[in-house]
N, C-alpha and C positions, 0 to 999 in steps of 0.2 A: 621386519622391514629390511634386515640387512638383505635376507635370502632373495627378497623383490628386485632388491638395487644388482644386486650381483646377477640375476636374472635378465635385467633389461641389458648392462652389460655386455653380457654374452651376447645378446640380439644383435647389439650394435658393432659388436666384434665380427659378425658376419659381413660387415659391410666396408669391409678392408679398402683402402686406396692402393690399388693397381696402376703405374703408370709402367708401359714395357716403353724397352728401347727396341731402337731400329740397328741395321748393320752398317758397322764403320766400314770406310773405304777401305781399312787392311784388313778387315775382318777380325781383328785382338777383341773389342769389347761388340759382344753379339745383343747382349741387352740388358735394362736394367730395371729393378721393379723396386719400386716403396710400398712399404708396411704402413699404418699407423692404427691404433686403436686402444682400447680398452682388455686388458688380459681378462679372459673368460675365469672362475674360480673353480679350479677341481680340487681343494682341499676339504677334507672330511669334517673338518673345525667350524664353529659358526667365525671365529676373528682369525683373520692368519696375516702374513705377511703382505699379498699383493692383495687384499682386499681394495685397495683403490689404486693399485697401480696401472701403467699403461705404458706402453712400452713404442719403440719406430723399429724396423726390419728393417736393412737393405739387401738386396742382394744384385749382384752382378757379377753376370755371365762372362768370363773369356775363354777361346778356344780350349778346351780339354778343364778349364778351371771355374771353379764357382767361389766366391768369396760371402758370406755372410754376416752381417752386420748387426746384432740387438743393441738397444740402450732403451732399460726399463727404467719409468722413472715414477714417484711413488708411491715405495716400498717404505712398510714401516719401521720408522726408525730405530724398533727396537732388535728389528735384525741385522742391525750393523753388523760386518766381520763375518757375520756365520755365511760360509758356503753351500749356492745352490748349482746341482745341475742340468742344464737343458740340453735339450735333443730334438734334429727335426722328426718327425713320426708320420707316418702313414693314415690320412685321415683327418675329419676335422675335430672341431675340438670339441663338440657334443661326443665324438665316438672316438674319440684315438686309438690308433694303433698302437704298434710296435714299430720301435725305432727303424728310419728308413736304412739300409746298407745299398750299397749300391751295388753288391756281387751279395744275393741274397744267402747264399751259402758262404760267403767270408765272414772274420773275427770280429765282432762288435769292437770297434778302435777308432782312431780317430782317422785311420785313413781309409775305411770304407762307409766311415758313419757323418754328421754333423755335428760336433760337439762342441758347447760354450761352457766355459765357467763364469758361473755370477758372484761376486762378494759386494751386494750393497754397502754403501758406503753412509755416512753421519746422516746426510740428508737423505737418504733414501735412493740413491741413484747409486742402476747395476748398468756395465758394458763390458761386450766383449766380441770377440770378431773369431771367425774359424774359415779356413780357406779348405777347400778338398778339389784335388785332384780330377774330378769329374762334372756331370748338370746331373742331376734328379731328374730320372723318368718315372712317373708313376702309374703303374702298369697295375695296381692292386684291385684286384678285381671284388673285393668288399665294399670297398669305397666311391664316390665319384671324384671321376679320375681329376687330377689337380688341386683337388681340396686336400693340404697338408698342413700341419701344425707345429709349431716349437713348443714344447709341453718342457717348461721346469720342476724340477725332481727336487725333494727335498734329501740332503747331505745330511744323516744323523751325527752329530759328531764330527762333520767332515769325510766321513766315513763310508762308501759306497756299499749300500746292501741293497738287495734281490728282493723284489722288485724295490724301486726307488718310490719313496710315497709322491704322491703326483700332487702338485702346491696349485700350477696355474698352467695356464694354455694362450699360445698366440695364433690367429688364423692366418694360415696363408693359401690364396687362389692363384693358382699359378696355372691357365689351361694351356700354357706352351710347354707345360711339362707330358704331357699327353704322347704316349707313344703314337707313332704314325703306324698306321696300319696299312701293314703288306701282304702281298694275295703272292 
């Protein structure tokens, strides 16, 4: 029954609320989108932590700058304290990728990647915000194009190992991420 629930879940997680913004008169904020849904389960476990969590996105765009916004909320309380990590990734969350960089040959870091740290808290509620220096073009030609995901990693110990076991997935549609295509 759990596998059903977490199943239909995922469905509904395809069906993200998108609202874009328009262009301010000085052009600083280019635009803005909301998340909201149900985290999809990519944990190997039949019980795991976001088994019924869900999470809000924001993101917004200013000239050369993107800012990012999660706040999961519940997460079971018995993973109070313990740390998780998330990454945006190439891809939706039926298929994720590999984490998006923005210089696809640069250092997996926080200034060519989108990195959050999560540490739910008593009641189950994670946030955390990441700012980068760039907008996401998603140019991945595996994928359709704009379908990308926040996929949270499980921190052994706190501890970052290769690969990170993958807990949960958030959908993100973003079709103004879409390179323009030039002839």
């Amino acid at each position: 029954m759990r596998r059903i629930t977490k199943a239909v879940l995922g469905g509904l997680a395809g069906s993200a609320l998108v609202l874009g913004g328009t262009q301010a008169a000085n052009a600083a904020l280019e635009a803005k989108f909301w998340f909201r849904d149900g985290l999809t389960d990519l944990s190997t476990e039949d019980v795991g932590p976001f088994d019924s969590a869900t999470a809000k996105t924001t993101i917004t765009e200013r000239t050369k700058k993107t800012t990012f916004r999660i706040h999961v909320r519940g997460i079971d309380p018995s993973a109070a304290g313990q740390a998780f990590a998330a990454h945006l990734h190439v891809g939706p969350c039926g298929n994720p990728g590999g984490h998006y960089k923005n210089d696809p040959s640069g250092a997996a870091d926080r200034e060519n990647e989108v990195w959050f740290d999560l540490v739910p808290d008593e009641d189950g509620g994670a946030r955390d915000a990441s700012s980068v220096s760039f907008v996401p073009v998603d140019g991945d030609p595996l994928y359709v194009p704009g379908q990308m995901s926040i996929v949270i990693h499980e921190l052994p110990n706190g501890t970052p190992v290769n690969p990170n076991p993958k807990q949960a997935c958030f959908p993100l549609s973003v079709p103004q991420w879409v390179p323009v295509a030039t002839e």
